[in-house]
ZATI-858066 format. One line per 4 residues: number of its first residue (from 1); their letters; for each residue x, y, z of C-alpha. Coordinates in Angstrom, 3 decimals. Layout:
<nodes>
NUM	A	X/Y/Z | ...
</nodes>
This chain:
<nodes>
1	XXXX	31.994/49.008/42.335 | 28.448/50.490/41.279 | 26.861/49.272/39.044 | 23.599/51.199/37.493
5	XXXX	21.578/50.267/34.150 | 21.099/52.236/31.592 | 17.966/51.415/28.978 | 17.477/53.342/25.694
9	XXXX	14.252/54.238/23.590 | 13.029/55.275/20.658 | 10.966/58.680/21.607 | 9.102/57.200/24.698
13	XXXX	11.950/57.440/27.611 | 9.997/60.104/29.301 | 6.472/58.042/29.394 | 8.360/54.966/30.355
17	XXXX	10.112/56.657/33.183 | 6.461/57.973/34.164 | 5.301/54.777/34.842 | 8.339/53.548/36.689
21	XXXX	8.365/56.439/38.640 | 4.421/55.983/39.742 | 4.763/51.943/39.619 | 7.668/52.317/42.043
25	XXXX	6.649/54.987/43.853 | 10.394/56.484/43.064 | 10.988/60.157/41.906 | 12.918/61.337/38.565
29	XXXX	16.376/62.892/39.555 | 17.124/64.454/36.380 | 15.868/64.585/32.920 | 18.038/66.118/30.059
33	XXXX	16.675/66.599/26.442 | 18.696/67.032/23.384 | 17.411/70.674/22.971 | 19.415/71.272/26.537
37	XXXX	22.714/70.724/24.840 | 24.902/72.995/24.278 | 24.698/75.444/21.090 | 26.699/73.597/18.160
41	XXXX	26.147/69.857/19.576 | 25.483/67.919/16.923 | 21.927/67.493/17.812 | 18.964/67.060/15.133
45	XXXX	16.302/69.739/15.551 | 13.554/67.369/14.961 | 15.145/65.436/18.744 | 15.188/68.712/20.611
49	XXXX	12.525/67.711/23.200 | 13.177/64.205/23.069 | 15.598/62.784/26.198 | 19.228/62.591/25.948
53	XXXX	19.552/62.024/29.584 | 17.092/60.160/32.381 | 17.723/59.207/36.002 | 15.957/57.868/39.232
57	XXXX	16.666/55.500/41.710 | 14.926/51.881/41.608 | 16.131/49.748/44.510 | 19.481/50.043/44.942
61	XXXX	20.689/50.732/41.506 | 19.935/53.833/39.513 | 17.655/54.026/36.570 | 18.977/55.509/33.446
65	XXXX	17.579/55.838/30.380 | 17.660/57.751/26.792 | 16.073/58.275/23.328 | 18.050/57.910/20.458
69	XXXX	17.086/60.280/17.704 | 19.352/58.310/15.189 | 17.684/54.744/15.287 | 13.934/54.665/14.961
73	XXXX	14.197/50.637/16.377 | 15.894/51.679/19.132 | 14.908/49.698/22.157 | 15.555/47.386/25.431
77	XXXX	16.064/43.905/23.871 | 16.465/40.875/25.449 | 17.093/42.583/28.650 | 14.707/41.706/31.992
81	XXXX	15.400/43.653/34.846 | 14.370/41.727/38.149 | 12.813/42.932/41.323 | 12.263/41.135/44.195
85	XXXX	9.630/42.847/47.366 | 8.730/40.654/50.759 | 5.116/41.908/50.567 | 3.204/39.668/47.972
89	XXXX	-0.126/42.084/47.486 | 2.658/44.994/46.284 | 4.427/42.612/44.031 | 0.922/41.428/42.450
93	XXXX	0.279/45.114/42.010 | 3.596/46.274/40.903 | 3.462/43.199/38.405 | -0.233/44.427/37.307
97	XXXX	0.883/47.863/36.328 | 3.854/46.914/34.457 | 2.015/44.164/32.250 | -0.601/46.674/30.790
101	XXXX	-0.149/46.943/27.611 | 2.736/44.850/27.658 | 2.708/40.874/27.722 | 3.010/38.076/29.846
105	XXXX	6.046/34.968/30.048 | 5.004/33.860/33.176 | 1.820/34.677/34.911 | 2.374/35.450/38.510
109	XXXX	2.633/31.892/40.929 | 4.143/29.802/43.200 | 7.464/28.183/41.800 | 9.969/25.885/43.392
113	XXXX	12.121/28.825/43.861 | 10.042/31.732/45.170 | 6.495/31.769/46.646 | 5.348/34.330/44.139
117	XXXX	7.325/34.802/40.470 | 6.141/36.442/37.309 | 7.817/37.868/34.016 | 6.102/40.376/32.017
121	XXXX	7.594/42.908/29.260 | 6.276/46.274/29.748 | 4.348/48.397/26.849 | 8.200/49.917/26.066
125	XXXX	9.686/46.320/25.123 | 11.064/46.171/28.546 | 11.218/43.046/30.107 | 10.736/42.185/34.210
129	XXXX	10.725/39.403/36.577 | 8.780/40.056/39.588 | 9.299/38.061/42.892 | 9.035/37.076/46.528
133	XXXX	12.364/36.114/47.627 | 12.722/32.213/48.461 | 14.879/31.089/50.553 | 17.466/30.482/48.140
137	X	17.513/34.207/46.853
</nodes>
């Protein structure tokens, strides 16, 4: 089984993908937008640029991601996604660029179960933990 995760926005999936794609150093597979569908999809006109479709690998999973035209609130809640890197100056930095303009849980320290742990929630309401493995991850 695969398993891949899927997050969904209200009218900013293609800025948060830009900073996942330069914070990871990744590359976006595919983007969709609802203007793309096919003629007579039930689409709103005023959603015609906005992203019905997102991809890119992070890790080993793959990075999906939408807008949704219908719900204004739309939005990752209560959702951390969790990324774990041996090399402690490129967690610090990944961790940097996905706090701006975000918020901080947990700044980034030593805890009893990783040298280096941090949680943040990204300017798009999504929220990460940020690690050196321990020994018991």
């Amino acid at each position: 089984m695969k398993t891949d995760l899927h997050l969904v926005f209200s009218g900013k999936c293609r800025e948060a993908f830009a900073l996942y794609e330069k914070t990871f150093g990744s590359k976006i597979q595919m983007c969709m937008t609802y203007g793309d569908a096919p003629e007579g999809s039930p689409v709103p006109p005023e959603a015609k640029d906005q992203v019905m479709h997102m991809s890119m690998p992070l890790g080993s999973m793959l990075l999906m991601g939408c807008d949704d035209p219908r719900n204004p609130d739309a939005g990752p809640k209560s959702i951390q996604i969790s990324v774990s890197e041996e090399n402690a100056d490129e967690v610090e930095r990944i961790f940097d660029e996905l706090k701006e303009g975000g918020s901080v849980q947990m700044p980034l320290g030593k805890t009893f179960w990783s040298p280096l742990f941090g949680m943040c929630t990204d300017k798009f309401g999504v929220g990460w933990m940020v690690s050196v493995p321990g020994p018991q991850m």
